[in-house]
VOGU-3710 file (C-alpha; in Angstrom, 3 decimals, decimal comma):
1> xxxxxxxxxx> -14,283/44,689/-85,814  -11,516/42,426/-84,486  -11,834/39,570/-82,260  -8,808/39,348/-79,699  -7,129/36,352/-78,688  -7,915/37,271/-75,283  -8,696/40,098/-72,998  -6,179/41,322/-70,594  -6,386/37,646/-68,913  -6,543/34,558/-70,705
11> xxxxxxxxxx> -10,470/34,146/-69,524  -11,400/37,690/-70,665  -12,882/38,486/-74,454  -12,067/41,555/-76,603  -12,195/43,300/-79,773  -10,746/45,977/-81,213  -13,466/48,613/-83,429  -12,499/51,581/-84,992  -13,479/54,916/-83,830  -14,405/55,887/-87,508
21> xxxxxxxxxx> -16,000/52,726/-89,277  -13,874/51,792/-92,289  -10,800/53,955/-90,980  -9,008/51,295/-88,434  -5,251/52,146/-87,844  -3,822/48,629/-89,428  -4,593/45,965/-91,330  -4,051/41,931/-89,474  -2,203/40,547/-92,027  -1,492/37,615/-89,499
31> xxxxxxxxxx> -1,730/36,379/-85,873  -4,256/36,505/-83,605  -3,317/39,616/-81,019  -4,551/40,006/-77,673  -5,797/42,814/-76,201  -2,429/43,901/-74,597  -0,319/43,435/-78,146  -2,859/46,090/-80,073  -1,993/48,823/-76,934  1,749/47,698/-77,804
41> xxxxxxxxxx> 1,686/48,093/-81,266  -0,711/51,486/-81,019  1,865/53,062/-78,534  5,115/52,087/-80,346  3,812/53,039/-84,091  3,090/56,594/-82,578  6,422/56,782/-80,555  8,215/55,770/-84,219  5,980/57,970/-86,225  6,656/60,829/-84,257
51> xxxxxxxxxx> 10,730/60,226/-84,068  10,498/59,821/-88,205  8,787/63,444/-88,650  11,245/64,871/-86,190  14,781/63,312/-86,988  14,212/62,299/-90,425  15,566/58,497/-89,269  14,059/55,600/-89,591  12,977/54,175/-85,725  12,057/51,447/-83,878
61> xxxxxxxxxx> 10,397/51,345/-80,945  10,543/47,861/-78,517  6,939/47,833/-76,294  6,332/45,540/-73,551  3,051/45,790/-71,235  2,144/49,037/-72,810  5,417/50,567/-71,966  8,622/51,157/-74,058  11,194/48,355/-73,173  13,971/50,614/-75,738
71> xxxxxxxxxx> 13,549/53,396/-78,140  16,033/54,391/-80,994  16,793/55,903/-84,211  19,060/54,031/-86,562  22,217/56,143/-86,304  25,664/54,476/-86,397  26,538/52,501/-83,827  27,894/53,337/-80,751  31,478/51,560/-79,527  30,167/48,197/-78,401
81> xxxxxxxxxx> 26,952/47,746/-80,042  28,459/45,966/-82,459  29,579/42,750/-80,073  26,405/42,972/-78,761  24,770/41,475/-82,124  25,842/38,210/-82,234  22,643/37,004/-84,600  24,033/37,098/-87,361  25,919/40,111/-89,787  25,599/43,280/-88,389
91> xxxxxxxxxx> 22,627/44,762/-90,602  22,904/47,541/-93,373  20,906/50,597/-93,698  19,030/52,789/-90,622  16,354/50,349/-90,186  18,007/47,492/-89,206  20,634/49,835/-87,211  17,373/51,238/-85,020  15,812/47,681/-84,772  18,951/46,399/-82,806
101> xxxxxxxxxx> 19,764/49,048/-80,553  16,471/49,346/-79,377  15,773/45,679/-78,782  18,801/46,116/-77,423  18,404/48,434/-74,766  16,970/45,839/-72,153  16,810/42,704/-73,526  14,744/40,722/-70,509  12,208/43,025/-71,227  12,453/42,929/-75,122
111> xxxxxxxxxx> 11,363/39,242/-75,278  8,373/38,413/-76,175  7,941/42,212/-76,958  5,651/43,977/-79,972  8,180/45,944/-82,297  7,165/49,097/-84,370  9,003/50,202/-87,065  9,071/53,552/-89,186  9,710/51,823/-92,959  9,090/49,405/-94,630
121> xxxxxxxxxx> 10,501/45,381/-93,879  12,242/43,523/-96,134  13,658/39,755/-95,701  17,075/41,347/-94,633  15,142/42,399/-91,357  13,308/39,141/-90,239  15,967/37,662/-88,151  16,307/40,842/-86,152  12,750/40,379/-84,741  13,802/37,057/-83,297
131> xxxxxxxxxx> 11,775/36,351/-79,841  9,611/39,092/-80,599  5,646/38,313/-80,905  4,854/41,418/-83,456  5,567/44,078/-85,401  3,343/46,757/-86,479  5,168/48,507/-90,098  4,125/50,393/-92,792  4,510/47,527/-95,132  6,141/44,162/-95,682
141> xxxxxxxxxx> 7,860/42,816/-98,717  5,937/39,204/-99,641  9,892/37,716/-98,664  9,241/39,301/-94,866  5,552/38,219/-94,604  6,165/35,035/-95,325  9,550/34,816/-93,141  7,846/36,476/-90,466  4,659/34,105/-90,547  6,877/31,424/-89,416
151> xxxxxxxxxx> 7,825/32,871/-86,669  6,849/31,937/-82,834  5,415/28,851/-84,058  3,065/30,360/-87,028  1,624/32,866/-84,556  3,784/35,773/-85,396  1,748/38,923/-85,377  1,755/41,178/-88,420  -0,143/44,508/-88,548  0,099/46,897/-91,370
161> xxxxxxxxxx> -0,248/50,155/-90,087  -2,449/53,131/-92,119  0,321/55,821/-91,975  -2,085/57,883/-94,650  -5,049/57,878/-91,461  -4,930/60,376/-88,720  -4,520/59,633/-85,257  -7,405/58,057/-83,718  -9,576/59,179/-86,691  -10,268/62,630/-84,882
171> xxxxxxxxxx> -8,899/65,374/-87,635  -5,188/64,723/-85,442  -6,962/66,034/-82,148  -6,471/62,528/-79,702  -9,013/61,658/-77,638  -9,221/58,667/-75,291  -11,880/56,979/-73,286  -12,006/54,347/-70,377  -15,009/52,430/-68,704  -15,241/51,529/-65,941
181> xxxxxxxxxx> -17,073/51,144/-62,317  -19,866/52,524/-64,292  -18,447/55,259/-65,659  -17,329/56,126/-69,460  -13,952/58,633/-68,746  -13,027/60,960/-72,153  -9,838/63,275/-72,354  -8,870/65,051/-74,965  -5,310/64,967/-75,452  -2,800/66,947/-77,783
191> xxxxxxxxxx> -1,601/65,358/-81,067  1,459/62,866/-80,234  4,332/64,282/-82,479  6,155/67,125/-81,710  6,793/69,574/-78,725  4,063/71,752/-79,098  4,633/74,162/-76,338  8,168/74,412/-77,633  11,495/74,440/-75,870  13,723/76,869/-73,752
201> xxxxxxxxxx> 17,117/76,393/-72,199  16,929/77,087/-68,434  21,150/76,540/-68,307  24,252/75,524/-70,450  23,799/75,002/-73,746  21,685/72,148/-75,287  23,095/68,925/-76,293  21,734/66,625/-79,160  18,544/67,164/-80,357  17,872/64,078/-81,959
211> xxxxxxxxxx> 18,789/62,215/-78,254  16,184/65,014/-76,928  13,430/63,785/-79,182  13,997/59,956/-78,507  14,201/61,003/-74,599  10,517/62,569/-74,559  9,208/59,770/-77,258  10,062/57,377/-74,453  8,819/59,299/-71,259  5,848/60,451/-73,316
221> xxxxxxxxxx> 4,294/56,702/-73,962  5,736/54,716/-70,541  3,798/55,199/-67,330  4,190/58,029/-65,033  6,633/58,868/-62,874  9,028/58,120/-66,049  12,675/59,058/-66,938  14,865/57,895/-69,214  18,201/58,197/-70,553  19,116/58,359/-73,791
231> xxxxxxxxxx> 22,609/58,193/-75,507  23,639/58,736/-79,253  19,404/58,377/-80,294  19,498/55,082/-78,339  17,223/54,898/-74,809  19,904/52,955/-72,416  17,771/53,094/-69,379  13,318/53,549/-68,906  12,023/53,893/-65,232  8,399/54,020/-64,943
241> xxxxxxxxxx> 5,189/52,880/-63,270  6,149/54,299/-59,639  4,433/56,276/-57,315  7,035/58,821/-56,887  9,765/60,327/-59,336  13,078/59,205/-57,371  12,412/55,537/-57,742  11,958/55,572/-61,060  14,904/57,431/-61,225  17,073/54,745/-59,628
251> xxxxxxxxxx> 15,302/52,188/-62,015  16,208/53,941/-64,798  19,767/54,575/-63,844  20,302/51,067/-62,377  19,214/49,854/-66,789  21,488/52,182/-68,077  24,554/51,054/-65,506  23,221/47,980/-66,879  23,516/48,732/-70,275  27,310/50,308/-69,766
261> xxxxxxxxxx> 28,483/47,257/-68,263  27,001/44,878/-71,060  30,048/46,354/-72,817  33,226/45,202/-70,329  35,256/43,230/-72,068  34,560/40,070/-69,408  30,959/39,992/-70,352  31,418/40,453/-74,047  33,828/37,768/-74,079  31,573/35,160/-72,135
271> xxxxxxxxxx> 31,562/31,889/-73,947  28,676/29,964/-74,068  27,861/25,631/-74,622  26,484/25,462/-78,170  23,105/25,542/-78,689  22,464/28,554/-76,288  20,874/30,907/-78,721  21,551/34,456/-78,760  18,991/35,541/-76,915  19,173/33,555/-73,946
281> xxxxxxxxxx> 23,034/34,820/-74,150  22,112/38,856/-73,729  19,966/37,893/-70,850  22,571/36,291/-69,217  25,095/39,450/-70,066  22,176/41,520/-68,903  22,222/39,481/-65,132  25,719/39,466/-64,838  25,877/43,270/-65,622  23,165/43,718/-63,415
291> xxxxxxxxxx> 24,824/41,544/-60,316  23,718/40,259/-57,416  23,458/36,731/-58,533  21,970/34,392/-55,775  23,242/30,781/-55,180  20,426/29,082/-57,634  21,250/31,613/-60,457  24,529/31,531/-60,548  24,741/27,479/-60,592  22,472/27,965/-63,417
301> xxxxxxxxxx> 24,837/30,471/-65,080  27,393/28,210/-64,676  24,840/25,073/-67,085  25,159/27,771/-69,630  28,685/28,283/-70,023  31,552/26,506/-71,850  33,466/26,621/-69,071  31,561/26,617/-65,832  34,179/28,034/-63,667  33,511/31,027/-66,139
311> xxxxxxxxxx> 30,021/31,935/-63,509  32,177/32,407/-60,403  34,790/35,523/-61,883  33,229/38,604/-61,106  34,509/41,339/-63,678  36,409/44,371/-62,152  33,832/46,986/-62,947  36,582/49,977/-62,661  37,020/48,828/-66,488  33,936/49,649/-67,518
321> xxxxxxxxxx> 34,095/52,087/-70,398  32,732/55,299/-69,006  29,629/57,564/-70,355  29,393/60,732/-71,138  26,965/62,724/-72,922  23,890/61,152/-71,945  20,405/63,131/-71,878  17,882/62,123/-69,352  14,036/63,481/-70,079  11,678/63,045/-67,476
331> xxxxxxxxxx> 7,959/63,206/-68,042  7,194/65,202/-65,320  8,846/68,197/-63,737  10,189/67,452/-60,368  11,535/68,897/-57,693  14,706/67,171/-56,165  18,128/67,959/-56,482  19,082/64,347/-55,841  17,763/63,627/-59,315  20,452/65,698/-60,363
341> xxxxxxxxxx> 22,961/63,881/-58,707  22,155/60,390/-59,666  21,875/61,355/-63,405  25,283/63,214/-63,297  26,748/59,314/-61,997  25,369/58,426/-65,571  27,440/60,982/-67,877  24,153/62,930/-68,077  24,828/66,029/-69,807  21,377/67,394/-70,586
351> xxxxxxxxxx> 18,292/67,719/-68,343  15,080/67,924/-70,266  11,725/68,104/-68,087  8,254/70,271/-68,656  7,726/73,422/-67,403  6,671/74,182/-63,411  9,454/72,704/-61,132  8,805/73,485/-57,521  12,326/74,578/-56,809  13,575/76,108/-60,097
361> xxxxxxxxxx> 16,677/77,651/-58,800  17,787/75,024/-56,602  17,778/72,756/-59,797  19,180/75,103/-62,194  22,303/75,772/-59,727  22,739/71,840/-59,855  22,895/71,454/-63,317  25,003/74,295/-63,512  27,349/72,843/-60,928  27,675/69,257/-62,350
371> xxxxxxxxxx> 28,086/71,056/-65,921  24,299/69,961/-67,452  22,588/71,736/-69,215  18,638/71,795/-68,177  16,152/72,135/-71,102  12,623/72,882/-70,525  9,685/71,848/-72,953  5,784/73,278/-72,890  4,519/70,101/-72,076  3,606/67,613/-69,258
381> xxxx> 3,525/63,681/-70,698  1,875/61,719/-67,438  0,269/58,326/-68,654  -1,642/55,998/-67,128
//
């Protein structure tokens, strides 16, 4: 058993047990992790596990309130991700490729995140977990642990994770259970990895499948109603945690419109007072992408720059490099054409939702008419 810093509040208790005694899915090799940062690192070391036995690429997966902040296999990198990584050299190999672009998918909500990661760290990696508060790997090189264990003040979190045990120590068939209100709740749930009901192509012809399996990693371990979109094996944009499908929709597109403009030349070439470290700098690339400063904001903007008159030019947005083959997985089927329309103001280029939409035609005729192509998988992903 394993005593928790703290439960979900700081005046709660908790500790972690394993379902089979002497079988627990990690080893503490340092930290003390609440009860929020094991859910973290449980949901992203599934979410990179899977994406490793389907693409064959090492992942990384960014969690943050039991939710995936960013997602990503270590492909090359896109035009632009490169600027973005101003911590140092730009790192070698898949690993280090995946850790950036999927801390660097939203970076207000990859601070103080729990990282997951499909191989093994070595030293080379450590400053790429900067303002994180975990990671969960298969292993660590002594050089890493010790790096690592300096990190956040000596209360970096460092779980080794049992890639040899099967999920939730059930023979690979998941089961979960919840008490509460006096009542002990068990599902059953299908194994994590894979699409196990398989995959069809309602219309057009279907785009990249490793982008389709980091779309459904992401909707399949974020909270329901969730979408997100996904561009060369890198999640630009998670919506979740609504009560109906077309906000999260919005939420999603309004991070990846985010993301895009992160990469106009005015907010890559911000200059910032020294000593503003790099990850206070994406935030602030993140707000200005994102707009809508208020009064307060922007005069603190304008503390942060080299040259304060810097905070009051608005960048012409027209000059935004445009998207284009995005995919956008949702985690549910749904039934609005509008959904449609939003993603195709993304570059969306492949629809990928479970089986059952209410209005089948109506969708496949807008897909076909905004040139997507709509793939359908055998299974439904809600999580709650």
């Amino acid at each position: 058993m394993i005593t928790l810093s703290r439960g979900l509040n700081p005046h709660e208790t908790a500790w972690a047990e394993p379902v089979v005694p002497d079988r627990p899915p990690f080893t503490l090799l340092h930290g003390s992790p609440s009860y929020i940062n094991v859910l973290d690192a449980l949901g992203a070391r599934e979410a990179v596990r899977a994406l490793r036995e389907r693409t064959g690429v090492a992942a990384c997966a960014s969690f943050k309130h039991t939710s995936p902040a960013g997602v990503a296999i270590g492909g090359p990198f896109a035009p632009g991700e490169e600027d973005l990584h101003d911590q140092g050299p730009l790192p070698d190999g898949a690993l280090g490729r995946a850790v950036v672009r999927a801390r660097n998918t939203a970076p207000k909500c990859s601070y103080g995140d729990f990282v997951a990661v499909s191989e093994p760290v070595t030293a080379a990696h450590v400053p790429l977990f900067a303002n994180a508060i975990g990671v969960i790997a298969p292993d660590f090189t002594p050089e890493a642990l010790a790096g690592l264990s300096r990190s956040n003040h000596g209360r970096f979190i460092l779980l080794r994770a049992h890639e040899g045990e099967e999920r939730n120590g059930h023979g690979g068939s998941a089961r979960e259970s919840v008490e509460t209100a006096g009542l002990r709740l068990t599902r059953s749930a299908a194994p994590l990895p894979g699409f196990a009901g398989g995959t069809r192509t309602e219309c057009g012809t279907p785009g990249s499948a490793d982008d389709l399996a980091v779309a459904v990693e992401a909707v399949r371990h974020a909270q329901s109603n969730a979408m997100a979109f996904v561009v060369d094996g890198n999640t630009i944009g998670i919506g979740m945690g609504q009560q109906n499908r077309l906000d999260c929709t919005r939420l999603a597109a309004a991070r990846a419109r985010t993301w895009q403009r992160r990469r106009h030349p005015d907010v890559l070439g911000l200059r910032f007072r020294e000593g503003v470290g790099s990850a206070e700098r994406a935030v602030w690339r993140a707000r200005l992408a994102e707009g809508d400063l208020t009064p307060s904001v922007r005069a603190e903007f304008a503390g942060v720059l080299a040259d304060p008159r810097d905070a009051d030019r608005e960048p012409d947005w027209n000059a935004t490099p445009p998207l284009s083959g995005v995919t956008l997985a949702a985690d549910n089927h749904f039934p609005f054409v509008e959904v449609v329309e939003i993603a195709a103001r993304r570059g969306v280029t492949q629809l990928v939702t479970p089986a059952g939409s209410t209005d089948a035609d109506a969708l496949r005729d807008a897909c076909a008419a905004h040139g997507m192509s709509w793939i359908v998988t055998g299974e439904r992903f809600f999580r709650h």
